[in-house]
C-alpha positions as CSV (number, residue, x, y, z in Angstrom):
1,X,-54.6,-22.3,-135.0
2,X,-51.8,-23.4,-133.0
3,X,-52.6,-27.0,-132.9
4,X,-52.6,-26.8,-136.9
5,X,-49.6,-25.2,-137.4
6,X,-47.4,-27.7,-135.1
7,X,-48.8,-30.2,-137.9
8,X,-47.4,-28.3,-141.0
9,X,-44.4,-30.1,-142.8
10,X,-41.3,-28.5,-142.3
11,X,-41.6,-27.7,-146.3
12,X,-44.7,-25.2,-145.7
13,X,-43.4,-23.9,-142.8
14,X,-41.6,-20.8,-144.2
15,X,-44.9,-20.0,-146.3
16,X,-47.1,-20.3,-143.2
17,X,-45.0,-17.7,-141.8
18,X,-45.7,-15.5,-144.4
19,X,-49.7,-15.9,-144.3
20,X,-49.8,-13.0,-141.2
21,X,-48.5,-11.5,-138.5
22,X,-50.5,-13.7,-136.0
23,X,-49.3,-16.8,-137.6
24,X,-45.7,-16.1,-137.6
25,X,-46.0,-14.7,-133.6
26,X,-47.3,-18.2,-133.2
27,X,-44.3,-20.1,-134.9
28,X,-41.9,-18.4,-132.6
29,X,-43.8,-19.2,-129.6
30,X,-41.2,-20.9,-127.2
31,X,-43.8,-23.8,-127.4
32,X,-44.3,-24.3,-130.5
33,X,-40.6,-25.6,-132.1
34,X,-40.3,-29.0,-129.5
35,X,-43.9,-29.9,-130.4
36,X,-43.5,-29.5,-134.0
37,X,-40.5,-31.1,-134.1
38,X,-42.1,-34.3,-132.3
39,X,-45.0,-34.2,-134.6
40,X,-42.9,-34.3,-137.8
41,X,-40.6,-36.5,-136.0
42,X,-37.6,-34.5,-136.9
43,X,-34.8,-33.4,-135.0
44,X,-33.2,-29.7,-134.4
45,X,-30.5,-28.2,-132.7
46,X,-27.1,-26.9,-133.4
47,X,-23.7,-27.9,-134.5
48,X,-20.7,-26.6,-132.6
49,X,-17.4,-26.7,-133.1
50,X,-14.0,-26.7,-131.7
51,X,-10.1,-26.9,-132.7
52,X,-7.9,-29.0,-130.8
53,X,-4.6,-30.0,-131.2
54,X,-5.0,-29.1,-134.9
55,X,-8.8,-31.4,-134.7
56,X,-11.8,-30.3,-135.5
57,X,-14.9,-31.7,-133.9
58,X,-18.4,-31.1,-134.2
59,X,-20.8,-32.0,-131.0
60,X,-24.9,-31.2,-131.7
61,X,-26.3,-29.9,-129.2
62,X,-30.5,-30.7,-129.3
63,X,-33.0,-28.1,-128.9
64,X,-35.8,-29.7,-128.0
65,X,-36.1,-29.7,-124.2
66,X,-36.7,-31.5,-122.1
67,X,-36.4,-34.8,-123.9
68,X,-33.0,-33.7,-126.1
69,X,-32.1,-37.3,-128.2
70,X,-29.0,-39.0,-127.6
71,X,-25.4,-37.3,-127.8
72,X,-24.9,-39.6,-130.8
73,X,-27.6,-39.8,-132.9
74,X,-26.2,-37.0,-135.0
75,X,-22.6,-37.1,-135.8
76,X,-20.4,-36.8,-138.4
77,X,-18.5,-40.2,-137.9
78,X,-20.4,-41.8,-140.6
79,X,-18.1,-39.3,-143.4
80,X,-15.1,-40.9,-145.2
81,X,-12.6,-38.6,-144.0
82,X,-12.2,-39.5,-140.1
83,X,-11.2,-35.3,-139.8
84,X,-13.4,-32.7,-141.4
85,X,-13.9,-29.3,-141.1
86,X,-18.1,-27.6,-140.8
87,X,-17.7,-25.2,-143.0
88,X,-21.9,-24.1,-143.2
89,X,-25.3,-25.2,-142.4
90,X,-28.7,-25.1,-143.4
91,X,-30.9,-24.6,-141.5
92,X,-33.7,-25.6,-143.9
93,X,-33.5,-29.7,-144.4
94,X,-30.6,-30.0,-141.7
95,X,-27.5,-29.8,-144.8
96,X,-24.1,-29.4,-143.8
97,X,-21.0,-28.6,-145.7
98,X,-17.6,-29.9,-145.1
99,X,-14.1,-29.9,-145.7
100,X,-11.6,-32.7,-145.8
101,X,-9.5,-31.1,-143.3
102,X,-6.2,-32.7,-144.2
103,X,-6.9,-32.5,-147.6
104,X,-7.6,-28.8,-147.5
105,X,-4.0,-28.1,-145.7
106,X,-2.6,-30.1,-148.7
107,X,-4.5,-28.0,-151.5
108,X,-1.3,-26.0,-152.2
109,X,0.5,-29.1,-153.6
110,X,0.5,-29.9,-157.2
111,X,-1.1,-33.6,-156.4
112,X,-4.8,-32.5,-155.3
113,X,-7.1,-34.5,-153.8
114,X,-10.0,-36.2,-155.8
115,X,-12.4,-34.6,-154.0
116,X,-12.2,-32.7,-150.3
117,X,-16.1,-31.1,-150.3
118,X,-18.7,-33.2,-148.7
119,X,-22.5,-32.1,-148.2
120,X,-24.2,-34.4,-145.8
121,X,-27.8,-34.6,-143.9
122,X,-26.6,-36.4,-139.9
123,X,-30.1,-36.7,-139.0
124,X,-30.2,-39.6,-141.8
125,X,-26.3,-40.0,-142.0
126,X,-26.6,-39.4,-145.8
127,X,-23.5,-38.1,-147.5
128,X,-22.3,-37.1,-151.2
129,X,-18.8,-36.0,-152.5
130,X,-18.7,-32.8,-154.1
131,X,-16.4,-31.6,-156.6
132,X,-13.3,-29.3,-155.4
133,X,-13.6,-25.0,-156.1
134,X,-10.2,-23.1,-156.4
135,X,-8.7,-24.2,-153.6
136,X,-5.3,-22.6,-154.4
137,X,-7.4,-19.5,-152.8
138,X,-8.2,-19.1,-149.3
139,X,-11.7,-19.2,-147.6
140,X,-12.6,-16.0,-146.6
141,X,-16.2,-17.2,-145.6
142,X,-18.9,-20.0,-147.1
143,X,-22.5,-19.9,-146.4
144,X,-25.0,-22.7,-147.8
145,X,-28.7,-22.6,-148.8
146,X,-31.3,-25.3,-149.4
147,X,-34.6,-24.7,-150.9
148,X,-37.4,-25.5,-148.6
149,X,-39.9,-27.3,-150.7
150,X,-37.3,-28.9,-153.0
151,X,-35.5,-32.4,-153.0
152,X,-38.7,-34.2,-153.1
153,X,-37.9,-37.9,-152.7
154,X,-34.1,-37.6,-150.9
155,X,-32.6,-35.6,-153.6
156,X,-31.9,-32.5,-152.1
157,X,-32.0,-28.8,-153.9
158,X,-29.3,-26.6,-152.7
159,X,-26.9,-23.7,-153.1
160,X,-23.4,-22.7,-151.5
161,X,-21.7,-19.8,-151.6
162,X,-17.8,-19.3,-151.0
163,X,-15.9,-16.6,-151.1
164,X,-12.1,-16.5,-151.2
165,X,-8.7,-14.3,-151.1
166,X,-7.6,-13.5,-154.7
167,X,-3.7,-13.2,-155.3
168,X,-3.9,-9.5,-154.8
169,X,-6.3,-9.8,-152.1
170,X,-8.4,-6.5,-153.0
171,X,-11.9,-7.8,-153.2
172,X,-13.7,-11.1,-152.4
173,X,-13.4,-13.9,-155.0
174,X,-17.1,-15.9,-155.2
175,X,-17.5,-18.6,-156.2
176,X,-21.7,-20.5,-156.5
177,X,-22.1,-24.7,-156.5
178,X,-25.9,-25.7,-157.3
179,X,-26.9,-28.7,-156.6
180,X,-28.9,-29.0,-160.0
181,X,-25.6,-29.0,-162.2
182,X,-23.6,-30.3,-159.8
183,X,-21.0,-28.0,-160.6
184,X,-19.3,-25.0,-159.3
185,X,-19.4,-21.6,-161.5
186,X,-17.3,-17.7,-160.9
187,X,-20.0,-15.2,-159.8
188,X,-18.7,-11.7,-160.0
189,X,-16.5,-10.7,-157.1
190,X,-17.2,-8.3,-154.1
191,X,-15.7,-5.2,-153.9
192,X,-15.0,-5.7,-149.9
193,X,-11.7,-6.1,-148.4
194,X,-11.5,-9.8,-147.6
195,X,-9.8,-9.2,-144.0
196,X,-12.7,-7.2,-142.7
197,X,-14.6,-10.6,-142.5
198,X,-15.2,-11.3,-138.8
199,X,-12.9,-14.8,-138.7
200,X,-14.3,-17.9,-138.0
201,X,-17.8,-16.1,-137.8
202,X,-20.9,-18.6,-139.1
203,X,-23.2,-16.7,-141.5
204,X,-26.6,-15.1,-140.6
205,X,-29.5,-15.7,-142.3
206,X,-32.3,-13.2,-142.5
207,X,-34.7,-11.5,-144.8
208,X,-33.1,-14.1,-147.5
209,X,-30.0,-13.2,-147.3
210,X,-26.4,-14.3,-145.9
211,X,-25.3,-11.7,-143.3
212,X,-21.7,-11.5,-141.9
213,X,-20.1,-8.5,-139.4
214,X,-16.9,-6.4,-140.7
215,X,-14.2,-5.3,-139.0
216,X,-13.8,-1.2,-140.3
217,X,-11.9,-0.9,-143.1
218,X,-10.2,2.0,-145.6
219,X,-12.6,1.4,-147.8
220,X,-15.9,2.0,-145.2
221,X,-14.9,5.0,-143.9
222,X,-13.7,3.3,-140.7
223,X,-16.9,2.5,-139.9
224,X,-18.5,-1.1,-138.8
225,X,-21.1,-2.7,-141.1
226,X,-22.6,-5.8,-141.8
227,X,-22.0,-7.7,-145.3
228,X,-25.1,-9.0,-147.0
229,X,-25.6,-11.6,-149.7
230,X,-28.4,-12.6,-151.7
231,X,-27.6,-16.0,-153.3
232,X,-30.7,-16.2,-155.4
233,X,-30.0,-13.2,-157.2
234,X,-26.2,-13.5,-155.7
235,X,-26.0,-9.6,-155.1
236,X,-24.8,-7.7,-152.3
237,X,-24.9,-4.8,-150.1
238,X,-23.3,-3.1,-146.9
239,X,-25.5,-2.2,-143.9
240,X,-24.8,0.2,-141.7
241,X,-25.0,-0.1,-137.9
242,X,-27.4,1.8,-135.5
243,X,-25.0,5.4,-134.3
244,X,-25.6,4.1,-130.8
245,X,-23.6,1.0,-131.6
246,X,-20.6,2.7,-133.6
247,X,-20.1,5.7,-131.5
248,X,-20.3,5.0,-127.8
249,X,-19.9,1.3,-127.7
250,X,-17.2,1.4,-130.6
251,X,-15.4,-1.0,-129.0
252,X,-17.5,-2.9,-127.2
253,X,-18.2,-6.8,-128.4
254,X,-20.7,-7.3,-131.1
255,X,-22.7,-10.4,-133.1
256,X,-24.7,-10.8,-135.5
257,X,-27.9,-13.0,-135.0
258,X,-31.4,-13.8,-136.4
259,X,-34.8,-13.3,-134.1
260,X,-38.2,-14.3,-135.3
261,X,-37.0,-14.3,-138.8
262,X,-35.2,-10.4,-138.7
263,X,-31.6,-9.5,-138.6
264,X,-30.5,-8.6,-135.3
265,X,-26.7,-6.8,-133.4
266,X,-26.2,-8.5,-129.8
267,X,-23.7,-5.5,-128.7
268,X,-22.0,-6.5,-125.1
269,X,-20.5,-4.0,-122.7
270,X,-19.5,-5.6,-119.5
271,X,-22.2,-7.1,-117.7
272,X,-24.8,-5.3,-120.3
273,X,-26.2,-6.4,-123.0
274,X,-28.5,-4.9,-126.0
275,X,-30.5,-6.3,-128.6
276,X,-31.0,-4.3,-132.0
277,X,-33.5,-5.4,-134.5
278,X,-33.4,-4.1,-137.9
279,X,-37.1,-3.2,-138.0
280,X,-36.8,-1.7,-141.5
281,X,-34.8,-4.1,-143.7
282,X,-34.5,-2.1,-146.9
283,X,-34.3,1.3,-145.2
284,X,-32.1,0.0,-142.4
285,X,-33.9,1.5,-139.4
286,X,-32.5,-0.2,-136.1
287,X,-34.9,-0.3,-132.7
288,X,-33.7,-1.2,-129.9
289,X,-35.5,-4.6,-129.0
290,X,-33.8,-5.0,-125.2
291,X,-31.6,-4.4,-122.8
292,X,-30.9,-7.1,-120.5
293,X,-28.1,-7.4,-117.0
C-alpha cells in the first residue's frame, strides 16, 4: 500500500487521505513525502523570508533530504518587479502571491499602479498579473487557496483571501479574488479587531480552513484565541485555547501549526516545549500531543 500511494498524483493525494485512517498514517510517514516527490518529479519545500534594508527576499529552502535541488531552481527573479513582497502560499500546486513592494508603499498616491498583485508557480517560473484590491486599506492578513484537482492543463483554479483595516478600524474588511472571474468581490467583514492579528504571522491551514493566532482583545474577554476562515463557504469562527495554555503559560510564546492534517498550538516556555492538537475540531477538545526539552 505504501509503494502505491508514493505513485498517486499530487491531485489525488488529499482524497487518498481521506480513504482511512491507515492510509493517511502512511502519507505522513517521514518516508513517504521525498519518495513521492521523486516519483511525481515535483519539488517541495518552503519559502522564507526576510526584511533588509527595506528588501524583501525570499530563499526556498527544499525538503526533500538528502538530495535538496539547487539554491536556485526556485526563485522569484523571473517576476517583473525586481522587489516583491510573499504575501501567501499554497501549498496545494506550489502558488504564491505577491506584492509589488514599491508599488504597494506608493498605493496612497492618487497615480496607482497598473497592477502591483502577482500569482506565480517558481517550480515552472510561470507568472500572471492580477488586478489591484482596495489598496487605500491596509493588510491585516491574506491567505491563498488552490483547488487540488483543478487547473487541468496549466490554468490554475484558485482563491485568495485578504483582509484589511477599514477607516474606523473596528472589524476586518475582506475582501475574495477567484481565479474563475478574475476579479476581486467584498465578502462581508469580520467582527474581530484587526490589531489582534499576530503581525507578520503566515496562515495555517487545517481542517479546510485559514487559521491565524490573536493577541487578547476587549472584545474576547482578554482571552487568546485562534481566528478561523473557511473560504469556500468564507465564514468564520473563534477557537478557544486549551486552559493549560491561557492560564499558567499566559505569557509564554505560542504558534500556530498544522500536523498530519490537524490544527495544532506549539506553546514555548524556556527550554520547554508542548505540542497541542485539537483532536476535536468542531467541539474544540485540545490533547496534549508532546512535550519535548
Amino acid at each position: 500500500m505504501f509503494e502505491m500511494l508514493t505513485r498517486v498524483s499530487l491531485a489525488d493525494l488529499a482524497a487518498c487521505r481521506q480513504v482511512s485512517t491507515r492510509w493517511r498514517r502512511l502519507t505522513y510517514e517521514p518516508a513517504f513525502a521525498p519518495l513521492h516527490c521523486r516519483r511525481a518529479d515535483a519539488v517541495s519545500g518552503y519559502l522564507v523570508q526576510t526584511v533588509a534594508r527595506n528588501r524583501y527576499h525570499a530563499t526556498f529552502v527544499s525538503s526533500m533530504h538528502p538530495s535538496p535541488p539547487p539554491a536556485d531552481l526556485v526563485s522569484l527573479d523571473f517576476l517583473p518587479s525586481p522587489h516583491v513582497r510573499v504575501e501567501a502560499v499554497s501549498p496545494h500546486r506550489g502558488l504564491v502571491c505577491c506584492v509589488d513592494a514599491d508599488a504597494d508603499a506608493d498605493a496612497a498616491t492618487p497615480r496607482k499602479p497598473a497592477s502591483s498583485y502577482y500569482v506565480c508557480k517558481p517550480a515552472t517560473r510561470q507568472w500572471r498579473a492580477l488586478p489591484n484590491p482596495r489598496l487605500r486599506y491596509r493588510t491585516a492578513a491574506t491567505a491563498m487557496l488552490a483547488r487540488p484537482g483543478g487547473g487541468g492543463g496549466g490554468a490554475a483554479d484558485f482563491k485568495i483571501v485578504r483582509f484589511s483595516v477599514p477607516t474606523l478600524r473596528d472589524c476586518l474588511r475582506c475582501e475574495v479574488f477567484d481565479a474563475r472571474g478574475m476579479a476581486w468581490r467584498r465578502s462581508a467583514d469580520v467582527a474581530v479587531w484587526p490589531e489582534s492579528l499576530v503581525e507578520a504571522a503566515p496562515a495555517v491551514r487545517a481542517h479546510g480552513a485559514m487559521h491565524w493566532l490573536r493577541w487578547p482583545d476587549r472584545l474576547s474577554g482578554g482571552a487568546e484565541d485562534i481566528f478561523a476562515f473557511d473560504v469556500k463557504t468564507e465564514t468564520w469562527r473563534l477557537i478557544g485555547l486549551p486552559p493549560e495554555a491561557t492560564t499558567e503559560k499566559r505569557w509564554a510564546r505560542k504558534k500556530v501549526a498544522a500536523v498530519e492534517g490537524k490544527l495544532c498550538l506549539v506553546v514555548v516556555v524556556d527550554e520547554e516545549v508542548e505540542v497541542w492538537v485539537l483532536a476535536g475540531y468542531r467541539q474544540e477538545r485540545w490533547e496534549k500531543k508532546m512535550t519535548a526539552s
